[in-house]
C-alpha positions as CSV (number, residue, x, y, z in Angstrom):
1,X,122.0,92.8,120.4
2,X,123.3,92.5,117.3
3,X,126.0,95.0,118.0
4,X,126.7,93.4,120.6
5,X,127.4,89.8,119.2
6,X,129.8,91.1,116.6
7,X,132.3,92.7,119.3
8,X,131.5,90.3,121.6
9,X,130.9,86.9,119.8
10,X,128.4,84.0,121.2
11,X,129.9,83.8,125.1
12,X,128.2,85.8,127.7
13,X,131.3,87.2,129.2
14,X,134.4,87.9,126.9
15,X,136.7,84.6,127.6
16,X,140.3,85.2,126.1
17,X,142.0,81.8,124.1
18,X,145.0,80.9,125.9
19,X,148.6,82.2,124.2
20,X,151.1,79.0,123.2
21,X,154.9,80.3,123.2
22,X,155.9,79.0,119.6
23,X,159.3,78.5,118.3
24,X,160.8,79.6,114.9
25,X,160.7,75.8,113.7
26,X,157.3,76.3,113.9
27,X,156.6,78.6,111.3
28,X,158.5,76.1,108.8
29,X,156.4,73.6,109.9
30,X,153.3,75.5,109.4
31,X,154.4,76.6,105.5
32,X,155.1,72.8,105.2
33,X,151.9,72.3,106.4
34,X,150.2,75.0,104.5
35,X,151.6,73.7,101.0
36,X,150.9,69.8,101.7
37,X,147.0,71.5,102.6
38,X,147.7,73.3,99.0
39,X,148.9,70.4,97.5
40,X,145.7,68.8,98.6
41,X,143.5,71.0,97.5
42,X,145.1,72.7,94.7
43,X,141.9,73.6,92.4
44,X,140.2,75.2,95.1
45,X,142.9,77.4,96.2
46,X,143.4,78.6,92.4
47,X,139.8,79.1,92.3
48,X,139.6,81.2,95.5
49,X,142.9,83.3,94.3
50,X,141.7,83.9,91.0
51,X,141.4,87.2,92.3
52,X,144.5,88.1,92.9
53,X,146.0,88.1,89.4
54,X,143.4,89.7,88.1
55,X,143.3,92.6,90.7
56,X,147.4,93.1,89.7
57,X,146.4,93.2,86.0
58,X,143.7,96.0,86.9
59,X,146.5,97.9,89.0
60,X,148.9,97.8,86.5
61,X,146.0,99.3,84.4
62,X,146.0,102.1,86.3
63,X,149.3,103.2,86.2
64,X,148.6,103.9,83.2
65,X,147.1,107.1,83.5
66,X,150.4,109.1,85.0
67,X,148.5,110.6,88.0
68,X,147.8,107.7,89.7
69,X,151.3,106.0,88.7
70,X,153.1,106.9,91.7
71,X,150.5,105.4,93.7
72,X,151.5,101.6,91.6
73,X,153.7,100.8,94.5
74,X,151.4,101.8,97.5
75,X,148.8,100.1,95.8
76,X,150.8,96.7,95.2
77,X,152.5,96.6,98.7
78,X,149.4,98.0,100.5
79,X,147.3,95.0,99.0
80,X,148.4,92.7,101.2
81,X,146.8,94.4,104.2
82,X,143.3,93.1,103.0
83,X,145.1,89.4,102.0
84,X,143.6,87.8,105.2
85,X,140.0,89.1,104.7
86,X,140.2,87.0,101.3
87,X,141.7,84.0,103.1
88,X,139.1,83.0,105.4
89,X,137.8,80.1,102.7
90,X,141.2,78.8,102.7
91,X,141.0,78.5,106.8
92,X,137.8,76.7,106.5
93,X,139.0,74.2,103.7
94,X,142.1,73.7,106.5
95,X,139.8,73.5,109.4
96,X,137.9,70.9,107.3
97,X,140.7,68.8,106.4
98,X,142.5,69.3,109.7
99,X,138.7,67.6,111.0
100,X,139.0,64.3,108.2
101,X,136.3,66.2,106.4
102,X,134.9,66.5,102.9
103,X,137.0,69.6,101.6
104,X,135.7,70.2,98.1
105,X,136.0,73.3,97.5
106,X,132.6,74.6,97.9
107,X,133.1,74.8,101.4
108,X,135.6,77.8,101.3
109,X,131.8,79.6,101.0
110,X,130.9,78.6,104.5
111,X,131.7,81.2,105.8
112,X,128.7,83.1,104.7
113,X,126.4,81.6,106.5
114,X,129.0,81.8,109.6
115,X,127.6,83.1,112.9
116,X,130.8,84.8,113.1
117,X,130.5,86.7,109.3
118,X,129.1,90.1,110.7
119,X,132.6,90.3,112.9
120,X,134.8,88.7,110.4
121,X,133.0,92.0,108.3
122,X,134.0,94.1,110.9
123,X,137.4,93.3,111.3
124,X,137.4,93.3,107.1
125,X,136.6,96.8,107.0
126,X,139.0,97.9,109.7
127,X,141.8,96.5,107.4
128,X,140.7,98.1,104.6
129,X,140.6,101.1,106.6
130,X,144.2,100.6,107.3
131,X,145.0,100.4,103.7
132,X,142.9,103.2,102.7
133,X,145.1,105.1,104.9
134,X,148.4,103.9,103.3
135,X,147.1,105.0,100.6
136,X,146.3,108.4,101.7
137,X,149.8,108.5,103.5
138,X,151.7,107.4,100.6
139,X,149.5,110.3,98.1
140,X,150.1,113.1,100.9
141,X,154.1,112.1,101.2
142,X,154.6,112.4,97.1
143,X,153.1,115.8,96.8
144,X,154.9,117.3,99.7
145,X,158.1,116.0,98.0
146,X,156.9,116.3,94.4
147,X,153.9,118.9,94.3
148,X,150.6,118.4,92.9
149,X,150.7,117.9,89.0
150,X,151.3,114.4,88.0
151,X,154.7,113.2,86.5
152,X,154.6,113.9,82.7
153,X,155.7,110.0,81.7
154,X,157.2,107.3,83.1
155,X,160.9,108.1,82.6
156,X,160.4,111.1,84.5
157,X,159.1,109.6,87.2
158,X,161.6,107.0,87.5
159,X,164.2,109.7,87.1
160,X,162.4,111.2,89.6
161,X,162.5,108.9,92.2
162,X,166.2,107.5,91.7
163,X,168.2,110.6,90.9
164,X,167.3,113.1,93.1
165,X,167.2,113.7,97.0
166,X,163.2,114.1,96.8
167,X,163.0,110.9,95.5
168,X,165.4,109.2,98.0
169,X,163.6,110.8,100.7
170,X,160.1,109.5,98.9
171,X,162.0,106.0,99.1
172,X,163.4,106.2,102.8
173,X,159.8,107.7,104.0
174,X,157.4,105.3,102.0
175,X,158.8,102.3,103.1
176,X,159.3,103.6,106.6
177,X,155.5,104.5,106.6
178,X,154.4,101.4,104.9
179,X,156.5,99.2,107.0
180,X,154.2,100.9,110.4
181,X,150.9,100.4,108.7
182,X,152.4,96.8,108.2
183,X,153.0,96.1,111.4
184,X,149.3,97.5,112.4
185,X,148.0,94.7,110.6
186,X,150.1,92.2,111.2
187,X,149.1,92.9,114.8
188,X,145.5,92.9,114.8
189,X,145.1,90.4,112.3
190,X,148.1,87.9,112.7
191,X,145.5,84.9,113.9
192,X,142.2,86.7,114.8
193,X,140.8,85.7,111.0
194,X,141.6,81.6,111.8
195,X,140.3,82.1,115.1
196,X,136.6,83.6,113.9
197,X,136.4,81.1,111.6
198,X,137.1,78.7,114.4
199,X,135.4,80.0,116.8
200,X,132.2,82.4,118.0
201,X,134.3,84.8,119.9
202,X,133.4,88.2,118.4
203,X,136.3,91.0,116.6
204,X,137.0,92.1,120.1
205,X,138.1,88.8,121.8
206,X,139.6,88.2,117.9
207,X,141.8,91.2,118.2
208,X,143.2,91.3,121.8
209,X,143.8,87.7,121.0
210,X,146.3,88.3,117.9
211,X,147.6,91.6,120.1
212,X,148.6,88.8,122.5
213,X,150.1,86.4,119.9
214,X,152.2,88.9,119.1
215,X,153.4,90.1,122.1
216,X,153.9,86.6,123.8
217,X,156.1,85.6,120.3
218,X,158.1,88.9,119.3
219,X,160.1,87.7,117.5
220,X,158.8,85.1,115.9
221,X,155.7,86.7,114.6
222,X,158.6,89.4,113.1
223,X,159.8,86.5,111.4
224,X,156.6,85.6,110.1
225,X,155.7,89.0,108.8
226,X,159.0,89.4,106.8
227,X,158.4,85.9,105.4
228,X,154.9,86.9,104.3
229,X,156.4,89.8,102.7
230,X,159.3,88.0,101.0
231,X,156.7,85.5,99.3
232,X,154.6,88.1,98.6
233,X,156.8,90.1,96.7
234,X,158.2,86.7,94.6
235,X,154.6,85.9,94.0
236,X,154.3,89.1,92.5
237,X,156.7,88.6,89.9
238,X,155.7,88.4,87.0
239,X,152.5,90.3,87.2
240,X,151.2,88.9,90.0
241,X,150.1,86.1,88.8
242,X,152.3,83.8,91.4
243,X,150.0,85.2,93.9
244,X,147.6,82.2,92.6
245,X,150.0,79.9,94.6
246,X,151.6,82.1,97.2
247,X,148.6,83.4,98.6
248,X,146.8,80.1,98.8
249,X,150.2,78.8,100.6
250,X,149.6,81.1,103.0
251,X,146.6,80.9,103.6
252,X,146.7,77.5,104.9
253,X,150.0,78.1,106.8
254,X,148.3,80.5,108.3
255,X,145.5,78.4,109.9
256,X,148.2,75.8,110.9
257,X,150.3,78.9,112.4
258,X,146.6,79.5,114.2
259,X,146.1,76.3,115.8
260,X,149.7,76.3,117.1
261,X,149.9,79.7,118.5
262,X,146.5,79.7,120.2
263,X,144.3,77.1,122.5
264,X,140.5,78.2,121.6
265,X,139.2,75.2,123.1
266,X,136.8,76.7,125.5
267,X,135.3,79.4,123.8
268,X,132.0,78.4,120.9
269,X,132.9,76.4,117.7
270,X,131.6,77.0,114.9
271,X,129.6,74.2,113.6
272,X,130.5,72.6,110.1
273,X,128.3,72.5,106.9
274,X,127.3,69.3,105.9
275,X,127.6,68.4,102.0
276,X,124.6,68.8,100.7
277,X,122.4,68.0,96.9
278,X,119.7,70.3,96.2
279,X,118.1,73.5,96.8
280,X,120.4,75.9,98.2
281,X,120.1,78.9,100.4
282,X,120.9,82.7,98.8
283,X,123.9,82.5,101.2
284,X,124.9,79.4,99.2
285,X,125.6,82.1,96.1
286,X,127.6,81.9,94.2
287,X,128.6,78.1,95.3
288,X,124.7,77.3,93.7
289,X,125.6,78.2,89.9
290,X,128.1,74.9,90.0
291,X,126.7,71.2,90.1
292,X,128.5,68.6,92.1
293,X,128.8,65.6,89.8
């Protein structure tokens, strides 16, 4: 049964959202949205996407130790595949604001004790399937160009890559690849994050209903994806650390983009938490370590 609730969320029969046609003007109203939400709320967006600067530090770590450097750019691009999994506080702290309610930031944690956290898990670990696979893509394109011993330093590689036809092909084929496995997640997870943190409706209602975003707004969504990309690549600059305000930007766009693209209304909400003092539950971790004065 359990199984069962994950793919098919808290309805008996599987009830699809209805699909809103949506205009490009709507995408700069949802950023506008999204930063007055940020604006709002700036502490506990910095506090959820904490993480992110301190993930690029660790990757740029990695690179260096010369095998895994021409894997720096796979592993920076391909990130942002797994961006929505770690957005679904910010949806709640815009579903909670959206609602005139308390939005401290505690609340981005509801989501654990969500009805809807086993499918928002599933959907989580499909994504970071997806990335895995970039990954795997990216490694299996650089040794049939390249071989299998690693570049020797960093000006080699970089020689490599932009003075020789292996290394234009390596360009050409990366981005080519990487740009598919983008639009695979775009796809599947354009709105079905918002959506189970709206609503009770299970990974497989979730999915077919972002599959159906997308293909009732084409070229809008396009649109959004580039845009997502664009910020994400400023926000990378310098060292990722203006991830700790694009991502939370987007985050809350992305709810706003959410509630415009698709009418939920019918299927099971998910009930708010009330704020309160106390004992707190284990799902309440790691929310219970801070006092609310």
């Amino acid at each position: 049964m359990a199984q069962i609730h994950i793919i098919g969320g808290a309805s008996e029969r599987l009830e699809l959202p209805v699909i809103r046609k949506i205009g490009f003007g709507d995408l700069s109203d949802a950023l506008a949205k999204g930063w007055d939400d940020f604006s709002a709320m700036p502490s506990h967006a910095i506090f959820l996407c904490l993480i992110y600067p301190l993930v690029g530090i660790f990757l740029i770590g990695l690179a260096f130790g010369y095998s895994v450097l021409p894997l720096l750019f796979p592993l920076a691009a391909g990130f942002a595949l797994i961006g929505p999994v770690a957005a679904v506080g910010l949806y709640e702290l815009s579903r909670r604001r959206e609602s005139g309610l308390d939005s401290n930031w505690t609340h981005a944690f509801d989501v654990l004790r969500s009805s809807s956290l086993p499918a928002i898990g599933a959907l989580g670990l499909l994504l970071m399937g997806i990335f895995l696979a970039w990954l795997g893509s990216a490694q299996a394109l650089y040794q049939t160009l390249f071989g299998y011993l690693p570049p020797t330093s960093y000006s080699q590689f970089i020689q490599d890559v932009f003075t020789t036809s292996a290394g234009w092909k390596l360009i050409f084929w990366g981005n080519l690849i990487g740009f598919c496995f983008a639009v695979w997640a775009l796809v599947i997870s354009a709105v079905s994050f918002p959506l189970l943190v709206d609503r009770d409706v299970g990974a497989a209602v979730a999915i077919t209903t972002s599959v159906r975003a997308v293909a009732a707004n084409p070229g809008v969504m396009a649109a959004w994806g580039f845009i997502v990309a664009a910020l994400l690549l400023l926000g990378s600059l310098p060292a990722f650390m203006g991830l700790a305000v694009v991502m939370p930007v987007l985050g809350h766009a992305t709810w706003h983009l959410y509630r415009k693209t698709v009418d939920a209304s019918l299927s099971p909400e998910i009930g708010f938490r009330s704020t309160q003092s106390g004992r707190h539950h284990v799902a309440d971790f790691p929310v219970s370590l801070f006092t609310r004065w």
